[in-house]
C-alpha positions as CSV (number, residue, x, y, z in Angstrom):
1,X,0.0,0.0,0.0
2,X,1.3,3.5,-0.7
3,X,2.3,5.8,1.7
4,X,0.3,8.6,2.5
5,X,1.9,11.8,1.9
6,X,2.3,14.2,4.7
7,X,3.0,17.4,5.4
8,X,5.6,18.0,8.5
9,X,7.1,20.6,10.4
10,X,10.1,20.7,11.8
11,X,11.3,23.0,14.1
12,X,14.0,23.2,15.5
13,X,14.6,24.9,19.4
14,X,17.6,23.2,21.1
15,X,19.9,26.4,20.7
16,X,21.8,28.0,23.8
17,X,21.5,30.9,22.7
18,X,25.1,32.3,23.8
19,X,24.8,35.3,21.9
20,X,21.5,36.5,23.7
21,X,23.8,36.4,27.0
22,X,20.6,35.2,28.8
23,X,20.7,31.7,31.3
24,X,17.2,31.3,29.1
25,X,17.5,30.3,26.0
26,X,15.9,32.4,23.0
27,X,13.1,30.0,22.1
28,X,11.9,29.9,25.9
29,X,11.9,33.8,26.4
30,X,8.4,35.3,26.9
31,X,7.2,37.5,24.1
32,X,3.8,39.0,24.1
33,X,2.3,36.8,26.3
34,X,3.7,33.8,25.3
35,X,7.1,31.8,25.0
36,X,8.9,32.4,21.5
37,X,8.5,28.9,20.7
38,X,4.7,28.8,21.7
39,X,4.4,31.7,19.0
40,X,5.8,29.4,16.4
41,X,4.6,26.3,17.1
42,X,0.8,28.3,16.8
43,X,1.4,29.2,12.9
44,X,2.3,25.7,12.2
45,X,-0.5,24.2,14.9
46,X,-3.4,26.4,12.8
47,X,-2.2,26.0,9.2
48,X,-4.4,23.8,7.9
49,X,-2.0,22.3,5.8
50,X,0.5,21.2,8.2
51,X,-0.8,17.4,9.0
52,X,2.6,17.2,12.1
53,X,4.6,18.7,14.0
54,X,7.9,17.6,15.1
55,X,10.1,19.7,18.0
56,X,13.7,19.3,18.5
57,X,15.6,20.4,21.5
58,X,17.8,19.7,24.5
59,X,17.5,16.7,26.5
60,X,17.5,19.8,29.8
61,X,14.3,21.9,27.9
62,X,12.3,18.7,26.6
63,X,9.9,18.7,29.5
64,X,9.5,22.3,29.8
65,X,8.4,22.1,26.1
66,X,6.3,18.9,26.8
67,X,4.4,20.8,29.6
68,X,3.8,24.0,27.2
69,X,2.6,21.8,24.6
70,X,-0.3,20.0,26.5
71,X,-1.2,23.2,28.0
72,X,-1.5,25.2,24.8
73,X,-3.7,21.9,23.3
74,X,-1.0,21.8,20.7
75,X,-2.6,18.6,19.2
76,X,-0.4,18.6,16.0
77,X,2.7,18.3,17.7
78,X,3.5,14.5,17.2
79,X,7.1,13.8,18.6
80,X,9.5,15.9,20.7
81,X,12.9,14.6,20.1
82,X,16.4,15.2,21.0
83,X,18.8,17.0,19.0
84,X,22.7,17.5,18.9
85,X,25.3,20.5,19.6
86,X,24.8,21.9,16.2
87,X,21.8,23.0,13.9
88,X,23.3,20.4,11.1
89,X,23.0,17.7,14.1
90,X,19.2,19.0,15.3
91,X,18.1,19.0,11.7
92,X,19.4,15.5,11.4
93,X,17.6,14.7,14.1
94,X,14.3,15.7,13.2
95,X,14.1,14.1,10.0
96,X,15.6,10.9,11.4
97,X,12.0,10.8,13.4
98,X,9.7,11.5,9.7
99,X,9.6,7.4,8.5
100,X,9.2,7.5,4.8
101,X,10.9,9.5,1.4
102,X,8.0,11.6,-0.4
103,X,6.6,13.6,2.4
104,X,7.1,17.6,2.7
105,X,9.2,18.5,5.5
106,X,9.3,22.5,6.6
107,X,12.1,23.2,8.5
108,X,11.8,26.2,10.6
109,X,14.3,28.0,13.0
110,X,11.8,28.0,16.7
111,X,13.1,31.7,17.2
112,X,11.5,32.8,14.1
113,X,7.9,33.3,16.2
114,X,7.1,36.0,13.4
115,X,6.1,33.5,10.6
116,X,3.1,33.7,8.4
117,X,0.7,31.5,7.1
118,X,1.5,32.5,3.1
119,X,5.2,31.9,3.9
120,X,4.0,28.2,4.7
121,X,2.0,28.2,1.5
122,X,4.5,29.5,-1.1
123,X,7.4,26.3,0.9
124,X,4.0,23.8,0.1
125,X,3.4,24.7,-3.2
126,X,7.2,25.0,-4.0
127,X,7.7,21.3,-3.2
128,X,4.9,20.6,-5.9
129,X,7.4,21.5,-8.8
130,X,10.9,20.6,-7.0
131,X,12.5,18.4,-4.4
132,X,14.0,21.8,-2.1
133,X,13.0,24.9,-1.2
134,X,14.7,28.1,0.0
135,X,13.0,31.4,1.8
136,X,14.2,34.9,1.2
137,X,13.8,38.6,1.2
138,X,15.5,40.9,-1.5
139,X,18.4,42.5,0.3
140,X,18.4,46.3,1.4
141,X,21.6,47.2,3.1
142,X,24.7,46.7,0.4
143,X,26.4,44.2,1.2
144,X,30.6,43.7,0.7
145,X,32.8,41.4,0.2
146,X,36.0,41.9,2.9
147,X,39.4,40.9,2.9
148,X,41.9,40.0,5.5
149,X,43.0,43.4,5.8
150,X,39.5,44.3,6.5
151,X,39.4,46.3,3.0
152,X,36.4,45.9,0.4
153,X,37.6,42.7,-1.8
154,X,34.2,43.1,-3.5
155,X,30.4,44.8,-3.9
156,X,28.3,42.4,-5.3
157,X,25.2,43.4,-7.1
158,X,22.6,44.0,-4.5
159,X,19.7,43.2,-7.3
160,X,20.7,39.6,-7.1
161,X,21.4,39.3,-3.3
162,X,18.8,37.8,-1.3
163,X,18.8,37.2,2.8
164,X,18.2,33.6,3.5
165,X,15.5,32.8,6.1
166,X,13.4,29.7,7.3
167,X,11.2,27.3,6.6
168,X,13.4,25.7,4.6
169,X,11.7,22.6,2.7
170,X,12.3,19.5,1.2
171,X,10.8,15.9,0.6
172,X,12.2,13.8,2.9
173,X,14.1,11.4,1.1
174,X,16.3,14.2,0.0
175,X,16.6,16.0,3.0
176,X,17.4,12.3,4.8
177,X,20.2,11.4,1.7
178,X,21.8,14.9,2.0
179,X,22.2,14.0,6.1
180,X,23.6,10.7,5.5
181,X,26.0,12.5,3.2
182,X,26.9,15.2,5.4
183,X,27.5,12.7,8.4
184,X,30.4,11.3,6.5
185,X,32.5,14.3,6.3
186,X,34.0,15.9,9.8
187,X,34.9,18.7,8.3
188,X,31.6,19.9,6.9
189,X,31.2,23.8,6.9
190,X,27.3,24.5,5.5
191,X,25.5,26.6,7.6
192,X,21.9,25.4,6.7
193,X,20.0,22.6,5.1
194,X,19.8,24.2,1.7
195,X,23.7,24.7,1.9
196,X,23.7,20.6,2.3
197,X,21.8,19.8,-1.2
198,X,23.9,22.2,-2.9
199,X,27.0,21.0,-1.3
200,X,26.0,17.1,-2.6
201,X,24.9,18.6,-5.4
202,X,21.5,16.9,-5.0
203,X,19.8,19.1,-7.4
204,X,18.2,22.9,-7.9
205,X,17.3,24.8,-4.8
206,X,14.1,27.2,-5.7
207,X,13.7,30.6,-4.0
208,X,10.4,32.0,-2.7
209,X,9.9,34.9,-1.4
210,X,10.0,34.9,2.6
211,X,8.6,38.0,4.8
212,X,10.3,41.0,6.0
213,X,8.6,40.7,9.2
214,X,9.8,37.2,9.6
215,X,12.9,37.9,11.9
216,X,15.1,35.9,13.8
217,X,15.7,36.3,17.5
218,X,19.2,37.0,17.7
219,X,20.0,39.3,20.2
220,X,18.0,41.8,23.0
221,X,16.8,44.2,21.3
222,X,15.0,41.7,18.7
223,X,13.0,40.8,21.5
224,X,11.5,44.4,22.0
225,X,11.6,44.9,17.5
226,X,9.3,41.6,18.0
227,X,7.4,42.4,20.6
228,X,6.3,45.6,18.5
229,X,5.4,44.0,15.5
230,X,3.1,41.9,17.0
231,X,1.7,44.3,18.7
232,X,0.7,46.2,15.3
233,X,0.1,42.5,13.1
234,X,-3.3,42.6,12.2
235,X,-4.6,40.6,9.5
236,X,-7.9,41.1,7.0
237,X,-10.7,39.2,6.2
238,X,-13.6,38.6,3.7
239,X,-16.2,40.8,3.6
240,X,-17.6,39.4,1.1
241,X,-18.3,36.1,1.6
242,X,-21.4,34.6,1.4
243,X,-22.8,33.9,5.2
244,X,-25.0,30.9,6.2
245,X,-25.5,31.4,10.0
246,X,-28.2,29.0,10.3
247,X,-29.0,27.5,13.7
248,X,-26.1,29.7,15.4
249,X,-26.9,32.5,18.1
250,X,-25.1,35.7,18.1
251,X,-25.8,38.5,20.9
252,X,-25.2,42.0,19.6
253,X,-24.3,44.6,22.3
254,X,-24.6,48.2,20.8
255,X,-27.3,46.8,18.3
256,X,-29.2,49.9,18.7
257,X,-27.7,51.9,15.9
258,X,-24.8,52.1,13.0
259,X,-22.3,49.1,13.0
260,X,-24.6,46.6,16.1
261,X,-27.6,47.3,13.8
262,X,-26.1,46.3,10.9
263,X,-24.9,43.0,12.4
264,X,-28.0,42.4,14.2
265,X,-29.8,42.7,10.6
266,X,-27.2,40.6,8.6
267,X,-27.3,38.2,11.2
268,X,-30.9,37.7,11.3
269,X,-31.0,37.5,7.2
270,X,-28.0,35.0,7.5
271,X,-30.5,32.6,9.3
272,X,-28.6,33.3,12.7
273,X,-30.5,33.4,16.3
274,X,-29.6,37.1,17.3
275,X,-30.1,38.5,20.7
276,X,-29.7,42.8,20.4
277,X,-28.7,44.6,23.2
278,X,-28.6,47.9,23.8
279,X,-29.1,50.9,26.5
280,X,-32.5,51.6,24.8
281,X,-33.7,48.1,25.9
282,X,-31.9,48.9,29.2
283,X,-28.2,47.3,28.8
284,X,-25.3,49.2,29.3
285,X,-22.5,47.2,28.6
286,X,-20.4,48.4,32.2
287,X,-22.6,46.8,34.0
288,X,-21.6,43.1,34.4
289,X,-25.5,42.3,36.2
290,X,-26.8,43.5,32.8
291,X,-24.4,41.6,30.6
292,X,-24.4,37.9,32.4
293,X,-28.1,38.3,32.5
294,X,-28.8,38.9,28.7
295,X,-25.9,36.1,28.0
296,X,-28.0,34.0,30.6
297,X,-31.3,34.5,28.9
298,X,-29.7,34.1,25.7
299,X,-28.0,30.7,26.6
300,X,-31.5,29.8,28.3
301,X,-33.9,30.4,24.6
302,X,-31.2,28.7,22.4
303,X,-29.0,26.2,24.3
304,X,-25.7,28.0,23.9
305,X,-24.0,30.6,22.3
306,X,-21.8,31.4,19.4
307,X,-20.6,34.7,18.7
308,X,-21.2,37.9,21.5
309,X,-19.8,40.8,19.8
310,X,-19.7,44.6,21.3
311,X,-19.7,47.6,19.5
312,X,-21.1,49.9,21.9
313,X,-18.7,52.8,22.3
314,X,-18.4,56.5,23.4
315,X,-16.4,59.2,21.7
316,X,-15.8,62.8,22.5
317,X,-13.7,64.7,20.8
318,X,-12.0,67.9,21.8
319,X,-8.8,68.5,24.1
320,X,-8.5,66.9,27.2
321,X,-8.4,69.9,29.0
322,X,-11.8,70.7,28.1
323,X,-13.4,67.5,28.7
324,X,-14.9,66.8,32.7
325,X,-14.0,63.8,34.7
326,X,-17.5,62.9,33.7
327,X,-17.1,62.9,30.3
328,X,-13.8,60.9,30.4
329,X,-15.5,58.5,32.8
330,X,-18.3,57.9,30.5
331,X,-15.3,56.9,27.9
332,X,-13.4,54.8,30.0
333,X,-16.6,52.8,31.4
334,X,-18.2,52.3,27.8
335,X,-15.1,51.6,25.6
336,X,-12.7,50.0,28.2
337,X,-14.8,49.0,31.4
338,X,-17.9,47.4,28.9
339,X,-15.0,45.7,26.9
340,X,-13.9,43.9,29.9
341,X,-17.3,43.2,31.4
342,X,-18.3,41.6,28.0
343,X,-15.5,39.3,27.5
344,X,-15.1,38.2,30.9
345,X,-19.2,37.4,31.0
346,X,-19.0,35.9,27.6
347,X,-16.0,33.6,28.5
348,X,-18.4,32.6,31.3
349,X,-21.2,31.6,28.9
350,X,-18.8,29.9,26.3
351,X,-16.2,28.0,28.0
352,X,-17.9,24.9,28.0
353,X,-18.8,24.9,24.5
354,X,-16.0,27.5,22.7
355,X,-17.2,30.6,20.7
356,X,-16.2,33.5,19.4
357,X,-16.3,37.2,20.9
358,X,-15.5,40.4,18.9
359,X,-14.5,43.8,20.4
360,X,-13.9,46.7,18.4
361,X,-11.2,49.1,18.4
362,X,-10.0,52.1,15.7
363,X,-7.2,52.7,13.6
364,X,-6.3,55.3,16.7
365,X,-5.0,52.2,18.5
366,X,-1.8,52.3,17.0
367,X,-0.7,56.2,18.1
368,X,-2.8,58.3,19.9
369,X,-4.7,60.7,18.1
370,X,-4.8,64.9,19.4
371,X,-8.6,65.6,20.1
372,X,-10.1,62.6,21.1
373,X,-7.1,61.2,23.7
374,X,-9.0,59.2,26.2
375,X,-11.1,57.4,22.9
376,X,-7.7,56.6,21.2
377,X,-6.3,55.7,24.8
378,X,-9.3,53.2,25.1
379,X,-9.1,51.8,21.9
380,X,-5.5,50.7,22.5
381,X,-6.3,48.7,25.9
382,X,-8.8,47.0,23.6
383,X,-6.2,45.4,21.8
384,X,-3.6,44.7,24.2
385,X,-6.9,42.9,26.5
386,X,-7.8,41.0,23.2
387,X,-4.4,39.7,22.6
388,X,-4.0,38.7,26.6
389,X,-7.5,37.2,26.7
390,X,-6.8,34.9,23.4
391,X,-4.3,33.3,25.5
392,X,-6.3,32.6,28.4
393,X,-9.2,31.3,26.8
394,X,-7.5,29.3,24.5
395,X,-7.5,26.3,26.2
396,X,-11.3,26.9,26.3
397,X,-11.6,26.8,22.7
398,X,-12.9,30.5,22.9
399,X,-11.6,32.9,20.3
400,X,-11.5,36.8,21.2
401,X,-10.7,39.3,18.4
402,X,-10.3,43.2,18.2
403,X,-12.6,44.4,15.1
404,X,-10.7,47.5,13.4
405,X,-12.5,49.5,11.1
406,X,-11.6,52.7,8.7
407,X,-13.6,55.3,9.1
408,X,-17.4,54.1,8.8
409,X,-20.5,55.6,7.9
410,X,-22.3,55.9,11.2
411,X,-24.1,58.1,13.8
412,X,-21.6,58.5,16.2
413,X,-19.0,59.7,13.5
414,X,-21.4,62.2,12.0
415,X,-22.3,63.6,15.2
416,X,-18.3,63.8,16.1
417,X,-17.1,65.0,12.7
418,X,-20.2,65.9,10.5
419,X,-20.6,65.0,7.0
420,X,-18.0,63.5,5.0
421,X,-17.7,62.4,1.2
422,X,-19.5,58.8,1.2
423,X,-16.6,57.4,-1.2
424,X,-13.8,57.9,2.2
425,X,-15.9,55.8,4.3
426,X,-16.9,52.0,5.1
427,X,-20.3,51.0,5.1
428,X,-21.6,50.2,8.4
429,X,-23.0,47.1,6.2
430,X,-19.8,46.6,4.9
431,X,-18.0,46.3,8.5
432,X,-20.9,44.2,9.6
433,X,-20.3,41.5,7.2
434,X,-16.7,41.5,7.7
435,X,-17.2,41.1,11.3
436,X,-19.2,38.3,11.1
437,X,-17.0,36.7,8.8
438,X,-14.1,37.0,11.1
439,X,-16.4,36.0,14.1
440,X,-16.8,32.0,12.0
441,X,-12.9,32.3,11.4
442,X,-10.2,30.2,13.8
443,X,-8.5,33.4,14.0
444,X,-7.9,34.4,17.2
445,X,-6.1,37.3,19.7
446,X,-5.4,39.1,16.3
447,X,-6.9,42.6,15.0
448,X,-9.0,42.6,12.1
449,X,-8.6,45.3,9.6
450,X,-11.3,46.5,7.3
451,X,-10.5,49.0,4.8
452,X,-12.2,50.6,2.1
């Protein structure tokens, strides 16, 4: 019977790390929220096309790793096995544990926590036309060619230089050949996989382009240039595509008006059980009695719940001198205070079943915008709670994203900047659909742009 082809990741975390001058290794290092390696092993874990998952490491870190892996309900992770002193040794390693010659084997560097989806795609479709695959980004910086004497021996053309980067991928009867080769000669200086089939001359290497955001923990301050970026990833969706919501139940908070009435309509025309609330039907989102007991009710009429989404939210422009303590307190209850009430009472309500909640926040999030401080202020908490709440309700099987649209066509922004050419904003219909759509997604802990 022929064997079933697979597709397997390989990553590989047993470095020291001596250059991070840390007793903790790089891929154990806590960044945003979560352990570097965590971070990688989640784009592989949610990949649909990644069947396995393989880990490498040190025979000291194997149960640390072990441990993170059952609490994260890393389910594709198959085998974590030891590897050697070097990265040639670790990758050896790892494809010693894949039985069998024509599967596809990524192998990624663990401290590259940065990697994307497409980057996995463009390594998968690769292997369709050739046996090895290479990742890279078109080089910025010149780069030269020194000599002894620490003088410039050479410029090479930049337009042909490219930075090398991981996964790196390969069937595995290649990959497995070139590490029998390799293990034969002491003297071996290749620095990475792909320098290995070159070396043996095992045949082309193709090039596909890799992601500039796709770094490699190295030292420090990559921690903190990491830390930012996924701070400000943010991904978009569909919204588009067609919706069939039939038999799920969606409660709507802020469904009185603009964006919660478009959803609430959408919804109910997608065939979808929706529950509107609202402080016209006497819900304010601050007030956690309110919120459990519409969740409650809700739970009670339909047997569970899928989606809670809130897009009640206050904004008051002008300087912050000229705004009471009342006015900023109605901001910080509504936007912040009512964003934690509802994800912390819809966790309740979902964590025995999973769901999805959506918050919303604004393109503010990123810098603070003069003129409406304490709005932009509250937006940003909104994202940094989604991306901390995605990781505690993971486990739960309860997704939690921050909704980020462009400018939209609704009440609250005429009433805060009057009328504006229809062409520079999103329908309110437009961000509705999109939110649903990213509400029946697996995405999670991530913000959601919609643009026009």
């Amino acid at each position: 019977m022929k064997e079933q082809q697979r597709n397997v990741a390989i990553v590989l975390a047993s470095g020291t790390g001596s250059r991070f001058r840390s007793d903790t290794p790089k891929q154990l290092m806590k960044l945003a929220g979560k352990s570097v390696l965590e971070h990688t092993l989640a784009c592989f874990e949610t990949h649909p096309g990644i069947d396995e998952i393989i880990v490498v490491t040190s025979r000291e870190h194997k149960s640390t790793i072990e441990e993170a892996c059952v609490r994260a309900g890393y389910g594709k992770v198959s085998r974590i096995v030891i590897g050697g002193e070097t990265r040639q040794q670790s990758s050896a390693a790892g494809i010693a544990a894949v039985p069998g010659d024509d599967h596809k084997i990524l192998v990624h560097d663990a401290v590259r926590p940065l990697l994307d989806h497409g980057t996995i795609d463009r390594c998968l479709q690769a292997l369709g036309r050739g046996d090895a695959v290479d990742t890279a980004i078109p080089a910025s910086d010149t780069i030269i060619r020194v000599s002894e004497d620490s003088t410039i021996a050479d410029i090479p053309d930049r337009s042909r230089l490219r930075l090398g980067q991981t996964p790196q991928a390969f069937r595995s009867g290649v990959l497995r050949k070139a590490h029998a080769l390799a293990a034969r000669e002491s003297n071996l200086k290749v620095t990475d996989d792909c320098g290995l089939i070159l070396h043996f001359g095992l045949g082309p290497v193709e090039v596909v382009a890799g992601d500039v955001n796709n770094i490699k923990i190295t030292y420090p301050s990559d921690i903190y240039l990491a830390d930012r970026i996924f701070q400000l990833r943010s991904r978009r969706v569909d919204g588009t595509a067609n919706l069939d919501l039939s038999g799920k139940t969606i409660v709507v908070f802020g469904a009185s008006r603009g964006i919660g009435k478009s959803i609430h309509d959408i919804a109910a025309a997608a065939g979808a059980n929706v529950v509107a609330a609202s402080r016209g039907s006497g819900v304010d989102i601050s007030d956690e009695n309110a919120v459990r007991a519409t969740l409650r009710d809700a739970r009670e009429r339909f047997g569970r719940i899928d989606s809670v989404i809130a897009t009640a939210g206050i904004l008051r422009t002008g300087l912050i001198t000229g705004q009471d303590y009342a006015t900023i307190d109605e901001q910080l209850s509504t936007n912040l205070r009512g964003s934690i009430v509802v994800a912390r009472e819809a966790f309740e309500s979902m964590r025995g079943t999973g769901g999805s909640i959506a918050l919303f926040t604004s393109s503010s999030y990123t810098r603070g915008r003069a003129r409406y401080s304490i709005y932009s202020a509250t937006k940003a908490a909104v994202v940094n709670l989604t991306q901390a709440l995605s990781e505690e309700f993971l486990p739960f099987n309860v997704r939690i994203n921050a909704i980020n649209p462009e400018r939209t066509a609704t009440p609250m922004r005429t009433e805060n900047f009057g009328v504006e050419p229809a062409e520079m904003l999103l329908s309110a219909e437009s961000v509705a659909h999109a939110t649903l759509s990213a509400c029946m997604s697996p995405a999670t802990g991530e913000v959601i742009d919609i643009r026009i």
